[in-house]
N, C-alpha and C positions, 0 to 999 in steps of 0.2 A: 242522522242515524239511520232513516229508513233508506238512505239513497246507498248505504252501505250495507243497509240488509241486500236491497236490490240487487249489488255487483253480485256479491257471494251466493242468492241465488242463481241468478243468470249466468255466474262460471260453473255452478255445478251442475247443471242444466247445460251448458256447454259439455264439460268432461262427461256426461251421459251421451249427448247427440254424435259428437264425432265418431267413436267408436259405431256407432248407430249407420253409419254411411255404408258400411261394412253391405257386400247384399248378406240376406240370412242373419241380420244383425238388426234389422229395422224395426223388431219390437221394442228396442228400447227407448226409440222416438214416443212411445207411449207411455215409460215412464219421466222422459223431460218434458211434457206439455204439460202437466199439472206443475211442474216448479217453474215454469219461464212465466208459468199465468199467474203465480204468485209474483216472482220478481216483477211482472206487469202492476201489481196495482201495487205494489210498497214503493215502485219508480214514482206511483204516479202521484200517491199519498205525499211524499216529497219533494222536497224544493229543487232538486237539481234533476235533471233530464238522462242524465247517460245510464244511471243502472234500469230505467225503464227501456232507454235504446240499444242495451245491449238487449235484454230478456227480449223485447222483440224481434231484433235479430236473429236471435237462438229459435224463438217461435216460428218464424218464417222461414227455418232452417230446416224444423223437424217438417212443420204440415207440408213443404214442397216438396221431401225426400217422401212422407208416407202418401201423397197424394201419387208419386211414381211411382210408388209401390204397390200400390194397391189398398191399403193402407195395413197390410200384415207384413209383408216380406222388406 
């Protein structure tokens, strides 16, 4: 059950970040870091591995696009 809290964290945390690529769009990578760090520990609480490796993904998605950024643009 938490590995499927995970997915649905980490896809919504996805559909926030893409949009987030955008330039002049990159504060929204500020609101997916607080849900990929959730789907991070509900992955990890649980037995299966992928909803943790998504959320990570998405995490290492947004901090490299706001580390490009500056971390506002």
């Amino acid at each position: 059950m938490l590995n499927v809290l995970s997915i649905i964290t980490g896809l919504i945390a996805l559909v926030i970040v893409i949009p987030s690529q955008i330039p002049l769009l990159g504060w929204g990578n500020w609101f997916a870091l607080p849900l990929a760090v959730v789907g991070i520990v509900l992955g990890a609480l649980s037995r299966s591995n992928s909803g943790r490796n998504l959320s990570i993904v998405v995490f290492l998605i947004a901090v490299i696009r706001l580390s490009l950024g500056g971390g506002i643009i």
